[in-house]
C-alpha positions in Angstrom: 100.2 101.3 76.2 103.2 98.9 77.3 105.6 98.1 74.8 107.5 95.2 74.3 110.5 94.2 73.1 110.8 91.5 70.2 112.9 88.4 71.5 114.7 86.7 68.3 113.1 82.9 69.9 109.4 82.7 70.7 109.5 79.1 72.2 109.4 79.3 75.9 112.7 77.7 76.5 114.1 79.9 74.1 113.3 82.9 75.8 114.4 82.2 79.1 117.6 81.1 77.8 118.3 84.2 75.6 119.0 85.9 78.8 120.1 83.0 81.2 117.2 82.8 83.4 117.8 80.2 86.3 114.0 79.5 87.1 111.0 80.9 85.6 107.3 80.3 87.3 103.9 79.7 86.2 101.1 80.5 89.0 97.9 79.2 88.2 94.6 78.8 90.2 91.1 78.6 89.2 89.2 79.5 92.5 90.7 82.9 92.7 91.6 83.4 88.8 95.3 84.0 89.2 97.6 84.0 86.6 101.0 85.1 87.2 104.7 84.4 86.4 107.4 84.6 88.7 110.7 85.4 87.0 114.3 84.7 88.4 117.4 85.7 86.5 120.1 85.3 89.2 120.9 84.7 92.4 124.8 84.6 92.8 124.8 87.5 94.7 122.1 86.5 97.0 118.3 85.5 97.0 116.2 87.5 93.7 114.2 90.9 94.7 112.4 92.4 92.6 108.5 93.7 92.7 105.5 92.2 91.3 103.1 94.1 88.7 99.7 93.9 87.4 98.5 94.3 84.3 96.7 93.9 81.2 98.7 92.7 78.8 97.9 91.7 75.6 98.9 88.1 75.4 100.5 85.7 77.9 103.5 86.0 75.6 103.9 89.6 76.5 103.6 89.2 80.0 106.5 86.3 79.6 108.7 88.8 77.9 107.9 91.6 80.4 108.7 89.6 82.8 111.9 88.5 81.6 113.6 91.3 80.9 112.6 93.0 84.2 114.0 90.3 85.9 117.4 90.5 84.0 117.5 94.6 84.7 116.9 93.9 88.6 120.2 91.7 88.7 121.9 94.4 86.7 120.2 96.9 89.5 121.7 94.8 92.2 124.8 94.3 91.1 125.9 97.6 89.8 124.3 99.4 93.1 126.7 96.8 94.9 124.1 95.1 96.5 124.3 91.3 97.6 120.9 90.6 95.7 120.0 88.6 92.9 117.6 89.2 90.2 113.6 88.8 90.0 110.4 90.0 89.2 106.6 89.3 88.7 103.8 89.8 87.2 100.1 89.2 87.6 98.1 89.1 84.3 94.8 91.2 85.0 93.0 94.4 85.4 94.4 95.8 88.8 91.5 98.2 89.3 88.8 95.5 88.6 90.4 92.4 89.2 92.5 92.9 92.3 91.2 91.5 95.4 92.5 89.8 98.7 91.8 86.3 98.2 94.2 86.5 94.2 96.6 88.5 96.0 97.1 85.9 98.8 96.8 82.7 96.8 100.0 84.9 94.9 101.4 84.8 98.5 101.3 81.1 98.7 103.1 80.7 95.3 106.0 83.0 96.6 106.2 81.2 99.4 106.9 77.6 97.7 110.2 79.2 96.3 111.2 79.4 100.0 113.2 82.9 100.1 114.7 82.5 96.6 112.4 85.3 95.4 111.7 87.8 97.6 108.4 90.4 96.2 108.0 93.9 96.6 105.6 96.5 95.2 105.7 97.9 91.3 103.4 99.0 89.2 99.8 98.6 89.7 100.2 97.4 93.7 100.3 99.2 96.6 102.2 98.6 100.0 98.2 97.2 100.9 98.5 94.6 98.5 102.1 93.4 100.4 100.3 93.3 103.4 97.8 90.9 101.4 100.8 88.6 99.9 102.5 89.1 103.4 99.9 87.2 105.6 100.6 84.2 103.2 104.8 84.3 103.2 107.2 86.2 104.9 109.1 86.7 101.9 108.1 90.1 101.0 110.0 93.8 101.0 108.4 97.1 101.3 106.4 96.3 103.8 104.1 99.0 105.6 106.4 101.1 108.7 103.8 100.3 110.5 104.8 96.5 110.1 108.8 97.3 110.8 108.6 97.7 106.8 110.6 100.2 104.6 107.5 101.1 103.2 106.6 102.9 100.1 109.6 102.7 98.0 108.7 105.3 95.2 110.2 108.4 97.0 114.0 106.5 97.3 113.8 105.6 93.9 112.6 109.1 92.7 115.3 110.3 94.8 118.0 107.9 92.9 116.7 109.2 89.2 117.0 112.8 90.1 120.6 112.2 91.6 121.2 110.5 88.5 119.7 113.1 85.8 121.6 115.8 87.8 124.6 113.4 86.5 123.7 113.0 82.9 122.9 116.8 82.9 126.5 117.5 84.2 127.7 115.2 81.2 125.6 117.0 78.4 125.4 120.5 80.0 128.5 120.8 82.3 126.6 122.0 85.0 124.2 119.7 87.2 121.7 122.5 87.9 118.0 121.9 86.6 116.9 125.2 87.2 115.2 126.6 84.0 116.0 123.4 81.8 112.9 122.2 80.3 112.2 118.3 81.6 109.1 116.1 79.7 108.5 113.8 82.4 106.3 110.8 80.7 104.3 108.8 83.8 103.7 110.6 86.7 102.5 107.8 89.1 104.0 107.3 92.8 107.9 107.6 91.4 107.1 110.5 88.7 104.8 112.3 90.6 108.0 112.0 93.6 110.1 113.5 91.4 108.2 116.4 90.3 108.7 117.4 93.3 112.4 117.6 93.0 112.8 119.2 90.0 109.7 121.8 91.0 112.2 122.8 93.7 115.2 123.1 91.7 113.1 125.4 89.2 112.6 123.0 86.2 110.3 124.0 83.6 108.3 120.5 83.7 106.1 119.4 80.7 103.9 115.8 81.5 102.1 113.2 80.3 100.0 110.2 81.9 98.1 107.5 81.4 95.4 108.4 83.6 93.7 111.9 82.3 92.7 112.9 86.1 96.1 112.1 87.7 97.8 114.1 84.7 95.5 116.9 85.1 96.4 116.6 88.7 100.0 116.8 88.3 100.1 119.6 86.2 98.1 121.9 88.5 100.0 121.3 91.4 103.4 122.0 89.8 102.6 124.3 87.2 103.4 122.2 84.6 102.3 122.2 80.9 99.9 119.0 80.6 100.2 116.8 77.1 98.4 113.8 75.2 101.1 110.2 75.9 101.7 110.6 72.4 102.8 114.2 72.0 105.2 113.7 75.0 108.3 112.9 72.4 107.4 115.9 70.3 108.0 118.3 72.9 110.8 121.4 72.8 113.1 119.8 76.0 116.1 119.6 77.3 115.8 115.8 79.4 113.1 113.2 78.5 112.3 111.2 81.7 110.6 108.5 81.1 108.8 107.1 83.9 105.9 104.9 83.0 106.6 101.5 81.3 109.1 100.3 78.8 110.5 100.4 75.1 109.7 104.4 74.6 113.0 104.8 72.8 111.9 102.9 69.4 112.4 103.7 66.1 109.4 105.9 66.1 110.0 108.3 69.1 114.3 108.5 68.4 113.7 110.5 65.5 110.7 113.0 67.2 112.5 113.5 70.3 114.5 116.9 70.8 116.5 116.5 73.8 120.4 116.2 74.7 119.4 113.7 77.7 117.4 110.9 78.8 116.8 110.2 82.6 114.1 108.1 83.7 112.5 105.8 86.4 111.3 103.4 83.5 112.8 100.1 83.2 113.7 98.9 80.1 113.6 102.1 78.0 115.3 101.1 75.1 113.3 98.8 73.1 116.8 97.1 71.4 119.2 97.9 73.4 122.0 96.8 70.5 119.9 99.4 68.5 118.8 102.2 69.9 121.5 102.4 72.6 124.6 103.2 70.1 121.9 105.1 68.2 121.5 107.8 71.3 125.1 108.3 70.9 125.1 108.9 67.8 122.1 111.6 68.0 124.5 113.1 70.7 122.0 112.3 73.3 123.1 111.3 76.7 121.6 108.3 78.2 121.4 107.4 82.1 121.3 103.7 82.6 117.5 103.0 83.6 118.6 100.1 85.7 121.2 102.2 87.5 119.4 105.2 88.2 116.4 104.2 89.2 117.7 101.8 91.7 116.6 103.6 94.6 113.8 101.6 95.2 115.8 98.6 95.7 118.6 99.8 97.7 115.6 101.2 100.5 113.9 97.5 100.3 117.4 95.6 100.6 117.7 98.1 103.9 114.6 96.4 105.4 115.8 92.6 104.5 119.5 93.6 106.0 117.8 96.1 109.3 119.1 99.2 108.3 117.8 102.8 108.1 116.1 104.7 106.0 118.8 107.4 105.7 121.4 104.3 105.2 119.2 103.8 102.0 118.8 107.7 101.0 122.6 108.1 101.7 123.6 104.9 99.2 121.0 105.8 96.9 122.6 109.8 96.7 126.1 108.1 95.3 123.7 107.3 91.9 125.1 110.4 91.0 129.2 108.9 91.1 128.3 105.8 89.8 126.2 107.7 87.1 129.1 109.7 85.8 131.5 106.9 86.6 129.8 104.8 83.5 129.2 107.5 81.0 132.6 108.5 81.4 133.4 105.1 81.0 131.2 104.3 78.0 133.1 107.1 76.9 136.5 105.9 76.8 135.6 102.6 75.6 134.1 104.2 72.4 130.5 102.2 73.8 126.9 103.4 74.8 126.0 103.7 78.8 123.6 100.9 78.5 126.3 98.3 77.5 129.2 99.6 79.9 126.8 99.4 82.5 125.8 95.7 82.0 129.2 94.6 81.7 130.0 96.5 84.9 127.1 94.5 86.8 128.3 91.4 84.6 131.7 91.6 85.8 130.5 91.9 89.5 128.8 88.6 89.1 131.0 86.9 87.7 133.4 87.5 90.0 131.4 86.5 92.9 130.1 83.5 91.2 134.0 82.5 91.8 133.2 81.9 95.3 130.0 81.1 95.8 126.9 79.2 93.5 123.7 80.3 92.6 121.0 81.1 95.9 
């Protein structure tokens, strides 16, 4: 189930101000029964990236928050990975197994298109580099694109690649050593980026516990790595050494802080803490070392900013490996400021966009 954080102002203006949204998009169209929001954080650095999702949410009022805050962690993404991007994301309100079809997913195309280049899509949860194909024969303004198109494509093993680089980091911090071999990793979400990165720590000799969503794709997973399969719920009660959370957001919560039994957190996730004012100082004070989500999972976007810029793939996996330095760099950091990760790594991206806002406007 997706979790949400709780904004302090529920009016629609309100929210897109708490976190200094530029632009925010309602896509609406009765023929193909879209309902999507485009969401656009900041574009100092350069036009917003950031993928699109579908799902089920709840209410439209979740969706608007989801929405929101992903778009603010993909300008934190950009701009602590030192990339000239700005900040976006989307989502599409529906059912993607049952509800997915060309026609929605191109008249989605058409609305990314009007923003001409300021948001450029990409694949996230619930889409497939199919579905950019789809959005793609409607505007050209779309990342992770098929190889077979001059695309990237799939993005999940780069951004698996970035989270292992940078729990080998926060596992150095905690541990003193970097090596995985024998510790015991919950991984919760073992989609296209988990399932990636049971694949690195199988190799390095983790002892992997998982959880999933999906019964068969769990059951799946645990077979082919030898891994002790869970219920979602009895993921946080587990005897580990790293949580990595790797499904959707808010799992660090009031509820799961005092259940879980690990010295670090490393994750694909975005958004993992539910209140970051909260439960990121809290972590520290539980001893518990926390990887930036929006830093170490930033693989994904570093290999799609490769395709808009027409550079390699190993230019991508060679940027994406320093997630390790930059890892280490802020929790060192937080700790000589007396802070948590999550805050010294905000006002590390915050810093870099401010600074380049001195020469140049937004997109």
């Amino acid at each position: 189930m997706i979790e949400i954080q709780e904004l302090t102002d529920t009016s629609v203006f309100g929210q897109i101000a708490e976190h200094q949204h530029e632009q925010v998009v309602f896509c609406h169209d009765h023929e193909t029964g879209l309902r999507a929001i485009i969401g656009i954080h900041n574009t100092v650095l350069g036009p917003a990236l950031g993928g699109t999702r579908m799902w089920q949410y709840a209410s439209d009022a979740e969706a608007l928050n989801d929405v929101l805050r992903l778009s603010r962690g993909m300008s934190y993404k950009a701009a602590i990975s030192g990339l000239n991007l700005g900040g976006g994301k989307a989502v599409i309100i529906g059912d993607a197994k049952t509800q997915k079809n060309e026609a929605l997913l191109r008249k989605f195309g058409r609305f990314v298109q009007n923003l001409n280049g300021k948001y450029i899509t990409a694949e996230d949860v619930g889409m497939t580099t199919k579905d950019m194909e789809y959005i793609h024969m409607e505007t050209k303004h779309v990342a992770g694109l098929p190889e077979s198109m001059g695309g990237s494509g799939d993005p999940s093993p780069v951004t698996a690649y970035g989270t292992y680089m940078g729990m080998k980091a926060a596992a150095k911090k905690a541990f003193g050593s970097d090596s995985l071999a024998g510790k015991r990793i919950a991984v919760q979400g073992v989609g296209h980026v988990g399932g990636y990165l049971l694949e690195h720590l199988a190799k390095e000799g983790a002892k992997i516990i998982l959880t999933d969503y999906y019964e068969d794709r769990k059951l799946e997973m645990a077979a082919k790595y030898k891994a002790i399969a869970v219920d979602i719920d009895e993921i946080y009660d587990q005897d580990m050494d790293i949580y990595s959370p790797c499904a959707l957001g808010a799992t660090i919560n009031d509820d799961t802080l005092s259940r879980l039994k690990c010295r670090v957190i490393a994750g694909s996730a975005n958004n993992q803490l539910k209140n970051e004012d909260i439960h990121g100082p809290a972590l520290v004070d539980r001893g518990i070392v926390y990887a930036p989500d929006f830093l170490i999972n930033a693989g994904g976007l570093i290999n799609v900013y490769s395709e808009v810029v027409g550079t390699s793939r190993q230019a991508a996996l060679n940027q994406t490996e320093k997630i390790y330095d930059f890892t280490l760099q802020v929790l060192n950091k937080a700790e000589q400021e007396g802070s948590h990760p999550q805050k010294a790594a905000i006002r590390q991206a915050e810093e870099r966009i401010a600074a380049i806002g001195k020469v140049k406007s937004t997109y």
